[in-house]
TIFIMI-63027 format. One record per residue: residue number from 1; x, y, z of N, C-alpha, C in turn; residue in one letter. Coordinates in Angstrom, 1 decimal. Layout:
NUM  X  Y  Z  X  Y  Z  X  Y  Z  a
...
This chain:
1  27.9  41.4  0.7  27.5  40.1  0.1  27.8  38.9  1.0  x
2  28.1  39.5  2.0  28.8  37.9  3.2  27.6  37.4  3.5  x
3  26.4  38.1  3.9  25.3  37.7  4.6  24.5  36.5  3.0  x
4  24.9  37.2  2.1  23.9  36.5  1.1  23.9  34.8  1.0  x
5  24.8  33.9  1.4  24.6  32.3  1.6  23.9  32.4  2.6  x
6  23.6  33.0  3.8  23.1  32.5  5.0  22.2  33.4  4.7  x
7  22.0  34.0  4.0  20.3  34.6  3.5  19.5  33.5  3.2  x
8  19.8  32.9  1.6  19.9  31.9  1.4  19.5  30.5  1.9  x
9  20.5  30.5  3.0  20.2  29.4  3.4  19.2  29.0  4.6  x
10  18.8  30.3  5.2  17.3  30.4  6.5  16.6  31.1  4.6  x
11  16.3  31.3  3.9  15.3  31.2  3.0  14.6  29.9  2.4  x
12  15.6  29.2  2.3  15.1  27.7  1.8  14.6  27.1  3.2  x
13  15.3  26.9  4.3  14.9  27.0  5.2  13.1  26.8  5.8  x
14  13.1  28.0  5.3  11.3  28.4  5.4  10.9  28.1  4.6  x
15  11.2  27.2  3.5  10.0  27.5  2.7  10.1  25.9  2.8  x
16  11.4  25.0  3.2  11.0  23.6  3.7  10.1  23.4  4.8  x
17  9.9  24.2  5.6  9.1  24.2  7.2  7.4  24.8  6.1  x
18  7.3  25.8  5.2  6.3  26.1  5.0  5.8  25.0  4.2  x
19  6.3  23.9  3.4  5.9  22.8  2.8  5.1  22.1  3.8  x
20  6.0  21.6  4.8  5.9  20.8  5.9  4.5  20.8  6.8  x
21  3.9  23.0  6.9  3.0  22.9  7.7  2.3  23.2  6.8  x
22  2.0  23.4  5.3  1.1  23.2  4.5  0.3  21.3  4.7  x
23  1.7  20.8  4.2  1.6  19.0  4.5  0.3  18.7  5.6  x
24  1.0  19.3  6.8  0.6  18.7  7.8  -1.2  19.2  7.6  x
25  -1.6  21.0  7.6  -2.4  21.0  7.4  -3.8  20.6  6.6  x
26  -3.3  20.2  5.3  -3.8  19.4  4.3  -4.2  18.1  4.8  x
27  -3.4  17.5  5.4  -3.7  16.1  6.0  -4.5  15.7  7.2  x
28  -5.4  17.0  7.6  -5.8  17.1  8.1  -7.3  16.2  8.1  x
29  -7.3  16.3  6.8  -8.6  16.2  6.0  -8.6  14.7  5.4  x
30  -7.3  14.3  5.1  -7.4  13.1  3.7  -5.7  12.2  4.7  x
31  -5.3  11.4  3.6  -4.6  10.6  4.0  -3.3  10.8  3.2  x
32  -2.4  10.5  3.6  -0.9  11.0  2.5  -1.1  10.3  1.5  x
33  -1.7  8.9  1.0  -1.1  8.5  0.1  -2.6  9.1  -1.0  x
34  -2.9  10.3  0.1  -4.3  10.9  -0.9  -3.6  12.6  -1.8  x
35  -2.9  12.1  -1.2  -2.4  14.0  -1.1  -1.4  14.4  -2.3  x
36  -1.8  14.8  -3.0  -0.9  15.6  -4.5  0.1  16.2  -3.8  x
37  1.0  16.8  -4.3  2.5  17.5  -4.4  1.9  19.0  -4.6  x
38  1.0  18.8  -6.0  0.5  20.3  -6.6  -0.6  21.1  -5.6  x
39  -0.8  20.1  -4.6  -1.7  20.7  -3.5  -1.1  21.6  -2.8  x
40  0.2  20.9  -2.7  1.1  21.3  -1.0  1.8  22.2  -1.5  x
41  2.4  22.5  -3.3  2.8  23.7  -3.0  2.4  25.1  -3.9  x
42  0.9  24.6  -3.7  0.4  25.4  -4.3  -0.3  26.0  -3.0  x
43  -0.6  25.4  -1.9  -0.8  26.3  -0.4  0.2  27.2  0.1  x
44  1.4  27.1  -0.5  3.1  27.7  0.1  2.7  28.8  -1.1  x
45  2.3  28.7  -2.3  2.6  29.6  -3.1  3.9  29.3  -4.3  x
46  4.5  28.2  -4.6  5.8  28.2  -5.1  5.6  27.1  -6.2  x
47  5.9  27.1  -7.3  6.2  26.1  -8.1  6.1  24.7  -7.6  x
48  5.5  23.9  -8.3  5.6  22.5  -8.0  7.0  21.8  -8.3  x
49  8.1  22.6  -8.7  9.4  22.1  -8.9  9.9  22.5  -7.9  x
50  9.8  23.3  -7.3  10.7  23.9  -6.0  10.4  22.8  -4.8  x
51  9.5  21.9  -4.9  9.2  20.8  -3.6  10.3  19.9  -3.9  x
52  10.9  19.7  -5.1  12.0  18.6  -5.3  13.4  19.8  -4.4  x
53  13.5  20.7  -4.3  14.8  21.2  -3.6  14.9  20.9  -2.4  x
54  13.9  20.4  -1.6  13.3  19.8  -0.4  13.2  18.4  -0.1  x
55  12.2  18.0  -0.7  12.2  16.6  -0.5  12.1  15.7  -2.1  x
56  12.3  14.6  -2.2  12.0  13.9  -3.6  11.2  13.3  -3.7  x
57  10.0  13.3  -2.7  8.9  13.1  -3.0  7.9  12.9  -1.9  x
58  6.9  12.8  -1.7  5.9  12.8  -0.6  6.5  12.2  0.1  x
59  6.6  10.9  0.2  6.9  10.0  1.2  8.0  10.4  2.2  x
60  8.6  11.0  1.7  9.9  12.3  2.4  9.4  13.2  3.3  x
61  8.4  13.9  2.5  7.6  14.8  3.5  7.5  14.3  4.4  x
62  6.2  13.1  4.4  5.8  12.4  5.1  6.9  11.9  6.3  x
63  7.5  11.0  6.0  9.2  11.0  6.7  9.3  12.6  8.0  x
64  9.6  13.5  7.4  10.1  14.2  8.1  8.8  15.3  9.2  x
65  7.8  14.6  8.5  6.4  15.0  9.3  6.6  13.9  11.0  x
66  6.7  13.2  10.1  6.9  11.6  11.3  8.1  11.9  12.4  x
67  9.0  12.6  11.9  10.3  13.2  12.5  9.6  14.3  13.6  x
68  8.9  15.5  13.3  8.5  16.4  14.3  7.8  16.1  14.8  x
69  6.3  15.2  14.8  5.4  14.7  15.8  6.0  14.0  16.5  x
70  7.4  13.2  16.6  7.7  12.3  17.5  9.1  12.8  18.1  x
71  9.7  13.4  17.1  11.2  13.6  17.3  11.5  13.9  19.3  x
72  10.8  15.4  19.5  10.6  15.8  21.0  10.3  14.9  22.0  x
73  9.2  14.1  21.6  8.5  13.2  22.7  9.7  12.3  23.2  x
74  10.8  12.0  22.5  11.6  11.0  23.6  11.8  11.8  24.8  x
75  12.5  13.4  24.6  12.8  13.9  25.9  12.0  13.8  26.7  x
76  10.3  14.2  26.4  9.2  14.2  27.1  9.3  12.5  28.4  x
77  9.5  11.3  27.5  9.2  10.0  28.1  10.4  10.3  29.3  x
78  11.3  10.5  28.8  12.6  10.2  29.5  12.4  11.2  30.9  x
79  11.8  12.3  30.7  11.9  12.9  32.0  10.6  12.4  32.6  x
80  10.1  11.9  32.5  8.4  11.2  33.3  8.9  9.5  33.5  x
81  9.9  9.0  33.1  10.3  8.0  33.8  11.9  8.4  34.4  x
82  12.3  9.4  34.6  13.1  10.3  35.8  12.3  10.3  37.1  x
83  11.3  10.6  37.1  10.7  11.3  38.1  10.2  10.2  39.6  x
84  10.9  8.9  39.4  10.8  8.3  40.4  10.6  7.1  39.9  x
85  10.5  6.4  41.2  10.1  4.8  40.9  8.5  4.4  41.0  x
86  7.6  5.1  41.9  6.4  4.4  42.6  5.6  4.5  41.3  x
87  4.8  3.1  41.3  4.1  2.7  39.9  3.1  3.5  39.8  x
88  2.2  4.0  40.9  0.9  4.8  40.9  1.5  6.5  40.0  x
89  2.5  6.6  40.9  3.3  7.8  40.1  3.6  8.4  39.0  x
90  4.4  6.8  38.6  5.1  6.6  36.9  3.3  6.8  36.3  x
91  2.5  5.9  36.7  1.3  6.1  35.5  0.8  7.7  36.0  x
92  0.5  8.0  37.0  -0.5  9.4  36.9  0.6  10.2  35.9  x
93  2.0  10.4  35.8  3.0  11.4  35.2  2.6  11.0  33.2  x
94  2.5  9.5  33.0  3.1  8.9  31.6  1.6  9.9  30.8  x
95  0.3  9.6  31.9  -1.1  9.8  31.7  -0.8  11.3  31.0  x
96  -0.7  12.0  32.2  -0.4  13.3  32.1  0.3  14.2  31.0  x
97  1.9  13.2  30.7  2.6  13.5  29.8  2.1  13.5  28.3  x
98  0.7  12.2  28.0  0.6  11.8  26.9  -0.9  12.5  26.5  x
99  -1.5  13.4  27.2  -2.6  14.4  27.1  -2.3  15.7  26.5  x
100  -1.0  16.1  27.8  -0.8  17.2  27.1  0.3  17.4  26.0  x
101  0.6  16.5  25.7  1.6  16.6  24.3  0.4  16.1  23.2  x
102  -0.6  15.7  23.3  -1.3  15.7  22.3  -2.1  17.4  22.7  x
103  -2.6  17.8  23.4  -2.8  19.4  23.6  -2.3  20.1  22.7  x
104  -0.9  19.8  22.5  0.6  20.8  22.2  0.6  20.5  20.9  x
105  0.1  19.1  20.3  0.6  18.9  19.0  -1.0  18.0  18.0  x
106  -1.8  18.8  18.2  -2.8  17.8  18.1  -2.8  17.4  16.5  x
107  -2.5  18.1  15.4  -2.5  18.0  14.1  -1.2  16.8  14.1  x
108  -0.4  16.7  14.6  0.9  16.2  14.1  0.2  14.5  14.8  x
109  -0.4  14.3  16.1  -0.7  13.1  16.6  -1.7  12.6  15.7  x
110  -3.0  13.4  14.6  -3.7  12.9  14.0  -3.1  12.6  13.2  x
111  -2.2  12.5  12.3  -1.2  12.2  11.2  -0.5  11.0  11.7  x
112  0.1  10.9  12.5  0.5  9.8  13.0  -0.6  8.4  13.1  x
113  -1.8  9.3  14.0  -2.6  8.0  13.9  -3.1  7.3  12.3  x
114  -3.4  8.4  11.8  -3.7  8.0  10.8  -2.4  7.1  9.7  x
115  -1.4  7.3  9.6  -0.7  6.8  8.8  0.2  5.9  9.5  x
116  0.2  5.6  10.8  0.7  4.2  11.7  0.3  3.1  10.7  x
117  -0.7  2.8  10.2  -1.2  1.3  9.3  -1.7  2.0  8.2  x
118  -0.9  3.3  7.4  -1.6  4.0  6.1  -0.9  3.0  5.0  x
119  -1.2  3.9  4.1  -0.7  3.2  2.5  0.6  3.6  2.4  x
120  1.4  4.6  2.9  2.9  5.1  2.4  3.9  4.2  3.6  x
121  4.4  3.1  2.6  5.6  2.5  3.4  6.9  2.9  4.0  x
122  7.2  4.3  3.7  8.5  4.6  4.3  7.9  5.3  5.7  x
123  6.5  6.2  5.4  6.0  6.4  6.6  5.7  5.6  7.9  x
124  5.1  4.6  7.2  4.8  3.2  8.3  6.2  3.2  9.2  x
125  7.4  2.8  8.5  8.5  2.2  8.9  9.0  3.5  9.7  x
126  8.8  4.6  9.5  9.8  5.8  10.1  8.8  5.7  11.6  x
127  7.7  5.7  11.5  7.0  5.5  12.6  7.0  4.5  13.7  x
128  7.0  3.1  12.4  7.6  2.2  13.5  8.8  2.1  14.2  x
129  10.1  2.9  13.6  11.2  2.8  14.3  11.2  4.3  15.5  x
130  10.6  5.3  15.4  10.1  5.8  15.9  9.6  5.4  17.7  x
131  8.3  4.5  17.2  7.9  3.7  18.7  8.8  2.6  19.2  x
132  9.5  2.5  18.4  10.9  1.1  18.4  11.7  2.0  19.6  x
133  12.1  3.3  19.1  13.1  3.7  19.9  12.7  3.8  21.3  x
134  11.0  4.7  21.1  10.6  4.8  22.3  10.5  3.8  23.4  x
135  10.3  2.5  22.4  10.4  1.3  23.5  11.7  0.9  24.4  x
136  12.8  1.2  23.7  13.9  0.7  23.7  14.3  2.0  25.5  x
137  13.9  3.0  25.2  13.7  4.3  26.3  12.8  3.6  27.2  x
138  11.9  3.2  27.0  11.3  2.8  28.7  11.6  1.6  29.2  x
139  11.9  0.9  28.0  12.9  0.0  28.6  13.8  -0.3  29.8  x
140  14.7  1.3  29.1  16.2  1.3  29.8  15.5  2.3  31.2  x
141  14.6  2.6  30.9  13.8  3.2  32.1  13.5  2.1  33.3  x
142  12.6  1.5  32.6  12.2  0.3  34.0  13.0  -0.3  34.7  x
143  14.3  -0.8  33.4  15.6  -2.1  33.7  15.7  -1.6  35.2  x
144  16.4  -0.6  35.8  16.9  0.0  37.0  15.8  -0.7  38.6  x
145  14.2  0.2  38.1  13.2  -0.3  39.2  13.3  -2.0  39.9  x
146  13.0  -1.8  41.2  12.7  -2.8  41.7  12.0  -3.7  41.1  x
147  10.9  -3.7  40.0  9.6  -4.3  40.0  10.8  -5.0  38.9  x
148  11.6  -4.9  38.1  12.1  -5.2  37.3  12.9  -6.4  37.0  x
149  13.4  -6.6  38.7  14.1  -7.7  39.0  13.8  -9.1  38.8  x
150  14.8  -9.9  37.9  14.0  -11.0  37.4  14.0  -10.8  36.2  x
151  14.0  -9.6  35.4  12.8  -9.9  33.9  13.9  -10.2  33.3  x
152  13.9  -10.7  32.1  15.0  -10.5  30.9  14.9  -9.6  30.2  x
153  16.3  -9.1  29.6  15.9  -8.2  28.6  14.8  -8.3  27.6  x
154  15.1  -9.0  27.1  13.6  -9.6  26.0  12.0  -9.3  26.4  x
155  12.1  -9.9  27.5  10.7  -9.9  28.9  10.4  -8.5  28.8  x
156  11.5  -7.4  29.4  11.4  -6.1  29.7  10.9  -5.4  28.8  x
157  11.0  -5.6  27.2  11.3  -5.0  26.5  9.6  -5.3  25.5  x
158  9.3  -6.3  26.0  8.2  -6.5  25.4  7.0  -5.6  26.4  x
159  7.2  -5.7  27.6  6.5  -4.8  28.9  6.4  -3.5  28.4  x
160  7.3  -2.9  28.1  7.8  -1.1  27.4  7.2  -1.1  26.0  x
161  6.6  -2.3  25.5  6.0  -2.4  24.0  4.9  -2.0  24.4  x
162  4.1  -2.9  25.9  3.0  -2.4  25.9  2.8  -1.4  26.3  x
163  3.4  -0.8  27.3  2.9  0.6  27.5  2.9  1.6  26.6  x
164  3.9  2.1  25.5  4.1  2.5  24.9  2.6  2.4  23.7  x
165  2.4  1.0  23.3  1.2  1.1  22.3  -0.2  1.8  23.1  x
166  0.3  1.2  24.7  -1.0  2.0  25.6  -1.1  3.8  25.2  x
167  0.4  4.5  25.2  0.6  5.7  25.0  0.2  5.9  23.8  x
168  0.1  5.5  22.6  -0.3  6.1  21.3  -1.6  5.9  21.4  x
169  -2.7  5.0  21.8  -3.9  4.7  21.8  -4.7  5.3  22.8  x
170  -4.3  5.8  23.6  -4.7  6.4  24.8  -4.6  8.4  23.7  x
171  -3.5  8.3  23.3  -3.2  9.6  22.2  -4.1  9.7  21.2  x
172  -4.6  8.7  21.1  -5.7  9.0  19.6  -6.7  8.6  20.5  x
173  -7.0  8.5  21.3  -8.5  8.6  21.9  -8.7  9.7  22.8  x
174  -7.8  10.3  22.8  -7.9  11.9  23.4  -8.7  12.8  22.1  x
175  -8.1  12.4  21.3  -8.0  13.6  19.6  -9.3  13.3  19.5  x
176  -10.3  12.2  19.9  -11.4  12.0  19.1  -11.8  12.8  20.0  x
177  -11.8  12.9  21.2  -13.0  14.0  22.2  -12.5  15.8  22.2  x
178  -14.3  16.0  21.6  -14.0  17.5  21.5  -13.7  18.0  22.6  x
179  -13.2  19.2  22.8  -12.5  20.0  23.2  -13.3  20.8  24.7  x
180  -14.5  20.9  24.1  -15.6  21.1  25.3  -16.4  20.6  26.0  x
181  -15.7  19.1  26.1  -16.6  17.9  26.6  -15.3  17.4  27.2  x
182  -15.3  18.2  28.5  -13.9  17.8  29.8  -14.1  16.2  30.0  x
183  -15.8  16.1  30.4  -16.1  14.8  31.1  -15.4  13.6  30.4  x
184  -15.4  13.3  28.8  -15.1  12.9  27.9  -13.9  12.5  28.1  x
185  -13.3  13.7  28.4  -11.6  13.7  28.1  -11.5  12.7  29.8  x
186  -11.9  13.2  30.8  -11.5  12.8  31.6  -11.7  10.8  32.2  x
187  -13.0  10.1  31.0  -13.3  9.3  31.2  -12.0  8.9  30.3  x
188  -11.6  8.9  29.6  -10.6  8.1  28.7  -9.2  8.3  30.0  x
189  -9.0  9.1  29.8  -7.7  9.2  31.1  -7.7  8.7  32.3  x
190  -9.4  8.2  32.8  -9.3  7.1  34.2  -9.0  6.0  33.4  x
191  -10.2  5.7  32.5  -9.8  4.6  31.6  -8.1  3.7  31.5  x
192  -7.6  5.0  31.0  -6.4  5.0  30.8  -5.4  4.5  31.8  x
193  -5.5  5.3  32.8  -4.7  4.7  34.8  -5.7  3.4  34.7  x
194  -6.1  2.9  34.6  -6.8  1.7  34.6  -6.1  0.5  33.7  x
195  -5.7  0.7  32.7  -5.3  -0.2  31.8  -4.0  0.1  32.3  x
196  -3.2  1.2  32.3  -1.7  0.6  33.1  -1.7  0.3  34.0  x
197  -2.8  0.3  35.2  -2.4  -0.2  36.8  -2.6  -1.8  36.2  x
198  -4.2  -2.0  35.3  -3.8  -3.5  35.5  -2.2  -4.3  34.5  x
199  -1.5  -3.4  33.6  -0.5  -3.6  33.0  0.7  -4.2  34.1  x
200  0.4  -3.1  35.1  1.3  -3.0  36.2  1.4  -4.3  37.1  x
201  -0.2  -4.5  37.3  -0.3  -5.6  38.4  0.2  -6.8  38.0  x
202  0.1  -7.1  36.3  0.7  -8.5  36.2  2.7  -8.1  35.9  x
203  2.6  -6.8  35.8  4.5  -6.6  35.6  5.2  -7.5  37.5  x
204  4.0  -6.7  38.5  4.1  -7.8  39.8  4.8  -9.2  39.8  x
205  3.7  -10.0  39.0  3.4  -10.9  39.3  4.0  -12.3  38.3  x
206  4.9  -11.1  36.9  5.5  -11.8  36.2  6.5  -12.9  36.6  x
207  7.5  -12.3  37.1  8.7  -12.8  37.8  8.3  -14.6  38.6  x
208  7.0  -14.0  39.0  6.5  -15.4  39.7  6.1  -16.7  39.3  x
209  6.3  -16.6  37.8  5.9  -17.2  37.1  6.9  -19.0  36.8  x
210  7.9  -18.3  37.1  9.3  -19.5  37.4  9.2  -20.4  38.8  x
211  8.3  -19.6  39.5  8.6  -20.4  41.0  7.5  -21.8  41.0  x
């Protein structure tokens, strides 16, 4: 009977993760603040009471949906602003980084897009503190670089705002090109080195701005 709490406890377990990728799958289609309770656990198979042992209510889901599409991606940013200083670099790596994590997670990035400016306010806010953090990471990323010298914190920090919003929108304009239309994909991703080199060229030329 020793095993039986930790039976238990990877049983509930699963059946919060099976909420979760019912959630996510459902939302595929519609918007959270479109989505019943009696939908999501009636795709799991389980009473519509058993979703309160889990979460207390959508917005929770939602919440903890916002948690796994983003949760990973800090390690992702952090090792692609490791990987050196030279600006041509940092963008071909961030480009690279922010393709294929949408590759990896494409359901979880369309949910995000869609509910960034949806109707469920705890979702908005988990997502904005979410890219809050991320800004705060490339931040502490750039502070170090040479090109950096000069900025203020404030200054820096608004710089790492932009690239970052460059990274989500660059992320949802991957998702809209099908899958078998490389060329597609590949114009949004020059596009893309495009918009941070010219990001880049005025991060140059900021500093000059005092003299």
């Amino acid at each position: 009977m020793s095993h039986t709490p930790g039976a238990r406890q990877a049983q509930k377990e699963q059946t919060r993760q099976a909420l979760l990728d019912a959630g996510l799958q459902l939302l595929d289609r519609q918007s959270l603040s479109s989505l019943g309770l009696r939908e999501v656990t009636r795709a799991v198979g389980v009473a519509p009471a058993a979703f309160y042992r889990h979460f207390p209510d959508m917005a929770a889901l939602g919440v903890a949906l916002v948690g796994e599409a983003l949760g990973s991606l800090h390690a992702v940013i952090r090792d692609a602003l490791a990987g050196g200083q030279d600006a041509e670099d940092l963008i071909d790596r961030t480009v690279a980084v922010t393709a294929a994590y949408v590759d990896e997670h494409r359901a979880h990035i369309r949910f995000i897009a869609r509910e960034r400016y949806g109707g469920v306010q705890p979702v908005r806010a988990a997502i904005a503190a979410e890219l809050g953090r991320f800004t705060d990471e490339v931040a502490a990323g750039l502070a170090p670089q040479p090109a950096s010298a000069g900025w203020s914190v404030a200054d820096l920090r608004v710089l790492a705002g932009l690239y970052v919003d460059h990274m989500v929108l660059t992320a949802a304009a991957i998702m809209e090109v099908p899958e078998d239309d490389p060329a597609a994909r590949e114009e949004i991703t020059r596009a893309a080195r495009l918009r941070m080199q010219i990001i880049s060229l005025g991060r140059s030329h900021w500093a000059e701005r005092g003299a």
